[in-house]
C-alpha positions as CSV (number, residue, x, y, z in Angstrom):
1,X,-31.3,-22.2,-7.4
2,X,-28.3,-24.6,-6.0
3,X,-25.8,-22.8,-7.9
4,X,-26.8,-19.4,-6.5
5,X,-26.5,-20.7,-2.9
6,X,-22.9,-22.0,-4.0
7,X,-21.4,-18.8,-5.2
8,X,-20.7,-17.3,-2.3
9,X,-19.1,-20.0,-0.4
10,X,-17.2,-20.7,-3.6
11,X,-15.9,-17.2,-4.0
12,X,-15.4,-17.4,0.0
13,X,-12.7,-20.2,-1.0
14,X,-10.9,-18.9,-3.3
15,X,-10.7,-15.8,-1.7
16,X,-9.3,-18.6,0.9
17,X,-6.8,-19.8,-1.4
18,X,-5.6,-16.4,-2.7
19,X,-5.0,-15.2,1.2
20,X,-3.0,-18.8,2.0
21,X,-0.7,-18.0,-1.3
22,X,0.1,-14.6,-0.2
23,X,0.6,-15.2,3.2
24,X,2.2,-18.9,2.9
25,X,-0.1,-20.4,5.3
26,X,-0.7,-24.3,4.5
27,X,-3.7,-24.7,6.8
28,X,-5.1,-22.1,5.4
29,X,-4.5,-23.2,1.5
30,X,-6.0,-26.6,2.8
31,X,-8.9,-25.4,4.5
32,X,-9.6,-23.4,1.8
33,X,-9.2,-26.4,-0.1
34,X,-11.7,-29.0,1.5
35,X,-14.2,-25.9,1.1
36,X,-13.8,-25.9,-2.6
37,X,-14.3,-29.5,-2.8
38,X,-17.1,-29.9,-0.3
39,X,-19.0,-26.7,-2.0
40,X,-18.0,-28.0,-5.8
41,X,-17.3,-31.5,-5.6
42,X,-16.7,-32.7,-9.3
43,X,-14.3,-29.7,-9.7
44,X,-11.0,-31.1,-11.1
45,X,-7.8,-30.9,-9.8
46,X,-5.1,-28.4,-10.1
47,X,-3.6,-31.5,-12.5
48,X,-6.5,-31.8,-14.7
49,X,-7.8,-28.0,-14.6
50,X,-5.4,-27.2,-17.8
51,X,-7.3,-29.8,-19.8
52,X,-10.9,-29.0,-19.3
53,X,-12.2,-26.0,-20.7
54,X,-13.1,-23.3,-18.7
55,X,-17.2,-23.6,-20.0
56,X,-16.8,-27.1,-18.0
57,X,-15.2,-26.6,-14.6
58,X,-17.5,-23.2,-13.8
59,X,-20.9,-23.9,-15.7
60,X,-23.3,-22.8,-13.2
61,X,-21.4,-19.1,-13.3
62,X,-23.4,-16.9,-14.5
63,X,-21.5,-14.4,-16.9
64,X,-21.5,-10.6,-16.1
65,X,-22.9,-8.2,-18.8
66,X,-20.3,-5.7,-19.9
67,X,-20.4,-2.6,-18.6
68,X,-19.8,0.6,-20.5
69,X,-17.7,3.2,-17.9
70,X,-18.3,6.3,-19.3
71,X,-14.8,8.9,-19.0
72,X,-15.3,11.6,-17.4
73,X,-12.5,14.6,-17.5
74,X,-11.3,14.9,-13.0
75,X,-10.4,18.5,-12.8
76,X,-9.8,18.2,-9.5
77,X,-8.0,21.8,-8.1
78,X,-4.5,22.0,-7.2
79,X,-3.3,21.8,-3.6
80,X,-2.4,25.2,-1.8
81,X,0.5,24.9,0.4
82,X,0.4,27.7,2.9
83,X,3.0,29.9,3.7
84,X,3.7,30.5,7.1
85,X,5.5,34.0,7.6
86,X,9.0,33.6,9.6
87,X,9.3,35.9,12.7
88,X,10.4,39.3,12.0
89,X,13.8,39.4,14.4
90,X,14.8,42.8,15.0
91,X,18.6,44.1,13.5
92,X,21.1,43.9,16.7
93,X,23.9,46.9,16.2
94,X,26.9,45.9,15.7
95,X,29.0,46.7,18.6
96,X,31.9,49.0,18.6
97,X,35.0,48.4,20.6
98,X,36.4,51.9,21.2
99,X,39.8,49.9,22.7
100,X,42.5,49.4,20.7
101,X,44.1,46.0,20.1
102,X,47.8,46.1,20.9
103,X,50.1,44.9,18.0
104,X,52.9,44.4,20.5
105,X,52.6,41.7,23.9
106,X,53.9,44.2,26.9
107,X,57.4,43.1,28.0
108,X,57.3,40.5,31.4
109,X,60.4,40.4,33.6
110,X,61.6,36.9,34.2
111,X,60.7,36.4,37.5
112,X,63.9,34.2,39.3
């Protein structure tokens, strides 16, 4: 019944610990920390944790039955992307220059 009422607090501080790593926080990591050890207190250290089995430092954990996931085909449809019509702009004439262009500049008296 005492390891029930443990759980939480002790998945509460590592989920402590995960959020100091990622964000670099130290007070964080060490409250986290002094959770850990106040909720577990004869965990081992971070020093002696690759030397004790893993049956010994989380024995009160219950283990969770496996789960078969059954697969399921997701024919999900494909996305329509609408197609907005572009505005109709009427065709200008083109306009015609009855003028003709001289080849020649006209001839300007120098003027004294």
């Amino acid at each position: 019944m005492e390891a029930n009422n443990k759980c939480p607090l002790l998945a509460f501080s590592f989920l402590l610990i995960s959020l100091a790593l990622t964000s670099n926080t130290a007070s964080i990591l060490a409250d986290a920390r002094n959770l850990l050890e106040t909720t577990v207190p004869d965990l081992p250290g971070p020093d002696e944790l690759s030397s004790v089995p893993e049956t010994e430092v989380l024995p009160n954990l219950p283990s969770l039955p496996e789960i078969e996931i059954p697969t399921l085909p997701i024919n999900l449809p494909l996305p329509t992307i609408p197609t907005i019509p572009l505005p109709q702009i009427p065709e200008l004439p083109f306009p015609k220059f009855t003028t003709t262009i001289p080849t020649e500049l006209p001839s300007v008296p120098n003027s004294p």
